[in-house]
N, C-alpha and C positions, 0 to 999 in steps of 0.2 A: 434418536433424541435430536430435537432441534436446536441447533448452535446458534443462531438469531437468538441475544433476550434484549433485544429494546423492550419487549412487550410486559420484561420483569424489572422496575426501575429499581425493586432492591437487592437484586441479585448480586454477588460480588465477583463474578464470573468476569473475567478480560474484556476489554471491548476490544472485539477486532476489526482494523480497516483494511481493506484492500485493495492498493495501489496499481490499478489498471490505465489500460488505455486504446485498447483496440485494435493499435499498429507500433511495429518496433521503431524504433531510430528516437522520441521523441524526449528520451532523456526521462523516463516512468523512474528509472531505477537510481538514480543520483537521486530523485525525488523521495524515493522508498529513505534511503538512508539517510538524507539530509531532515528530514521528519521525523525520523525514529528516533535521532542521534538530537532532536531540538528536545523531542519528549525526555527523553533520558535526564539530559542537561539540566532539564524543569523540574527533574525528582522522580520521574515516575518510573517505574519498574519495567523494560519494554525488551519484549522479545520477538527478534526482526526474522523474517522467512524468509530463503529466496526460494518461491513458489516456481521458478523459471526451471521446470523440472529437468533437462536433459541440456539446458544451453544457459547454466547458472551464471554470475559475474559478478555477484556484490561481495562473494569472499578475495576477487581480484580489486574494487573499491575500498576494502579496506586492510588490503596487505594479509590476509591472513590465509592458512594453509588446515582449511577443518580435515582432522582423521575420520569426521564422518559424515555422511550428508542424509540428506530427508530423506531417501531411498534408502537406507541403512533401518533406517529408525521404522518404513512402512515396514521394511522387509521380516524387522527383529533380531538385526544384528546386534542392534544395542539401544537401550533407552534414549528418554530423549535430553536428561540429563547429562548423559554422559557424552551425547555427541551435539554440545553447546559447544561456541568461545564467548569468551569474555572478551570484546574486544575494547570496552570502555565500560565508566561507571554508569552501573542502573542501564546494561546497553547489552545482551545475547542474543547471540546470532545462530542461526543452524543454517549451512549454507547447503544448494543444489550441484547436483552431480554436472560436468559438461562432457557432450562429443564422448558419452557412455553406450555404445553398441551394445552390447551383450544385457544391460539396466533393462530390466522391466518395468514396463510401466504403471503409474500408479492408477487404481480406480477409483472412481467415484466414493466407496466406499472408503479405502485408505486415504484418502483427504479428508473423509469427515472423524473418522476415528483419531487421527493424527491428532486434527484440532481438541475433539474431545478429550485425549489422554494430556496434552499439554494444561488444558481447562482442572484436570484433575491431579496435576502431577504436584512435585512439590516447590516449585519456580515460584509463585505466587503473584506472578505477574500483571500488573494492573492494562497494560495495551499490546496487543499483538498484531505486528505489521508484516502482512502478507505481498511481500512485490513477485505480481501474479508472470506470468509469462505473456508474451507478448500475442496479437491477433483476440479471436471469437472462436473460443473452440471449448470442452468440455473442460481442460485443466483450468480455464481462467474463469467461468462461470462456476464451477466446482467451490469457487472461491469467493467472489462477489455475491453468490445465493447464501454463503453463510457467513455476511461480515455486516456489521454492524450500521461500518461506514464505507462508502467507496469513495474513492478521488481519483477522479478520472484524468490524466494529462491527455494534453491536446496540444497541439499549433493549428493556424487558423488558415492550413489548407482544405479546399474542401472533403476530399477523399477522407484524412483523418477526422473530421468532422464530422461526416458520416459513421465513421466508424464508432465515434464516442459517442453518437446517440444509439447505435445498434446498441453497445454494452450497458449503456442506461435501460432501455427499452426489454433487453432478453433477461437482465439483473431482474428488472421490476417484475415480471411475471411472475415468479420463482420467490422474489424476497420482497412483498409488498412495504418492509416495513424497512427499510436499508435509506438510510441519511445519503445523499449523494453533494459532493465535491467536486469543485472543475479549474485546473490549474493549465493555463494557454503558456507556452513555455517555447522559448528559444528564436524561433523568427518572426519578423515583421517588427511594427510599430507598435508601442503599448493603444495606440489609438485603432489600429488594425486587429489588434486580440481582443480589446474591450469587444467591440464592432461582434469579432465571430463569437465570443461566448457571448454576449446577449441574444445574438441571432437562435445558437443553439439553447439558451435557456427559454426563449420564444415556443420553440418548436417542442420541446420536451415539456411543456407546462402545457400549448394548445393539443399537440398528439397524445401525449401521454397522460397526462393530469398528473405531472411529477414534478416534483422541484427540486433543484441543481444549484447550489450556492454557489457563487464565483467567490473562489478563494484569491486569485489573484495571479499576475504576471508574473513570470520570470526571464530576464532580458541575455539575448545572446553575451556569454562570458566566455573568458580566456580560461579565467581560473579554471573554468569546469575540464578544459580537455588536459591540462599541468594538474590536476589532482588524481583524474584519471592514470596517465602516465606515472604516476610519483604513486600511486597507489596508496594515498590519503586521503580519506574524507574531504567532500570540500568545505566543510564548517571549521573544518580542525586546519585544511591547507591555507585556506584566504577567509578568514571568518568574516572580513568586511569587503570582498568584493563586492558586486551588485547580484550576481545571482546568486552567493550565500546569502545574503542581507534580505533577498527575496523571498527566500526556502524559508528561512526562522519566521522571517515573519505570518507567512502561510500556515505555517505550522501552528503556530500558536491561534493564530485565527482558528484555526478547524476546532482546536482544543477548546478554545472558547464557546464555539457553538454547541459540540460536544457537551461540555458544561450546560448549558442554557438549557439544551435536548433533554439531560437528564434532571436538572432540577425541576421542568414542567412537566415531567411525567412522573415524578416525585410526588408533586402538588397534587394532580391527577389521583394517584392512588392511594393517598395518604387519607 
C-alpha cells in the first residue's frame, strides 16, 4: 500500500514530512524538533521519529531516556504505543537506537509497515515527522519516497549543495508527487544563503522540472549549542533567540503552504 496521499486530498491519513539533508553536521535534527515542537504548540497532534536508525540523538535533545526505540517496535518487541514518550503537549516521540552492534537492521519493508501501522494505530495523529538519518543511502530515501513533504536543510557550501539536489532529484523519481522545502542554516551571510538556495532552486526547476520552496534562513546561534548541552529544546531553552525565532517562523510557513497545497487539491476534487 502506498503511503504518499497527497493524491487523496480527503484522506484523514497524517501527513508526513521528512527532514533530510544529504550530509551530517548541518543542524537537520534541531530542525526536526524545532518544527515538530512549533506544530504541536499550534494544536496539532504530532508524532516525531528519529529515523537516524543506529546513530539516534533527538531523545538526547530532548532530555529524555525511551525504554523503547523503533528497532523495538520493527522488531515486535512492543507496540508503537507503548514505546512513545510524551515529552510535551500534542508532541510524541519514538526515539532511535545508537552505537547498537548486535541491532539489526531495518528493511525497506519494516520502514513502510512501521509508517503504515502508526497510520492505523490508535495515536490519531494529524503530522508525523521523520528526522531521517544523515547522507544518500536506502534508510533516508526509504523515507523521503514515502512523505508527503520533504525539507531539505542545507548550508551554502557547495559539496552540501550538491548533495541536497542529489536528495531532491533520487526523492523525485520514486515520489513524483512529494512537496519539497529548503532551509539554508547556520553559516554564511543571510545574503550568501539567499544567493545558494536560489542557485539550487534554479537548478532543480531547469534539471528536474521540480519546485523547492525556500522556506527560509537560519543564522548561526549560541543558543543552539547551550540547548544541545542543557539537553532542552531550543524553542523551550531560548524561545527568542535568533535561530529559534527562525525555526517557528519556518515552521509555520511550511504549515502554511501545507494548508494552501491541501485546500487546492480540495477545490481540485470536489
Amino acid at each position: 500500500m502506498a503511503l504518499n496521499t497527497a493524491a487523496d486530498p480527503v484522506s484523514d491519513r497524517a501527513t508526513v514530512w521528512a527532514i533530510t539533508s544529504g550530509k551530517g553536521g548541518v543542524g537537520k535534527s534541531v530542525a526536526a524538533l524545532s518544527i515538530a515542537m512549533t506544530m504541536a504548540q499550534d494544536g496539532r497532534k504530532v508524532l516525531l521519529v528519529d529515523a537516524d536508525e543506529n546513530l539516534g540523538k533527538l531523545d538526547i535533545l530532548l532530555g529524555v531516556h525511551p525504554a523503547f526505540r523503533l528497532s523495538d517496535v520493527a522488531a515486535g518487541k512492543t507496540d508503537i504505543e507503548d514505546s512513545l514518550e510524551h515529552p510535551f503537549e500534542n508532541l510524541s516521540f519514538i526515539g532511535a537506537a545508537s552505537g547498537t552492534i548486535t541491532q539489526a537492521a531495518l528493511s525497506s519493508s519494516d520502514r513502510e509497515i512501521f509508517l503504515e501501522n502508526v497510520h492505523r494505530s490508535s495515536l490519531h495523529v494529524s503530522d508525523i515527522i521523520i528526522d531521517t538519518g544523515a547522507g544518500i543511502n536506502d534508510n533516508v530515501l526509504d523515507y523521503t519516497t514515502r512523505a508527503d513533504h520533504v525539507v531539505v536543510v542545507s548550508n551554502p557550501e557547495p559539496t552540501t549543495i550538491v548533495d541536497a539536489y542529489a536528495v531532491v532529484k533520487l526523492t523525485s523519481q520514486k515520489n513524483p508527487s512529494a512537496e519539497f522545502h529548503l532551509i539554508m542554516n547556520g553559516k554564511g551571510s543571510p545574503v550568501e544563503n539567499d544567493d545558494a538556495a536560489e542557485k539550487l532552486r534554479i537548478a532543480i526547476r531547469h534539471f528536474l522540472d521540480r519546485h523547492i520552496s525556500y522556506a527560509g534562513f537560519v543564522p548561526y546561534d549560541e543558543a543552539v549549542s547551550g540547548s544541545v548541552i542543557q539537553q532542552i529544546p531550543l524553542i523551550r531553552y531560548s524561545n527568542t533567540s535568533p535561530a529559534s525565532l527562525c525555526l517557528q517562523a519556518i515552521a509555520r510557513r511550511v504549515m502554511q503552504e501545507q494548508s494552501r497545497e491541501s485546500h487546492h487539491q480540495q477545490h481540485i476534487f470536489a
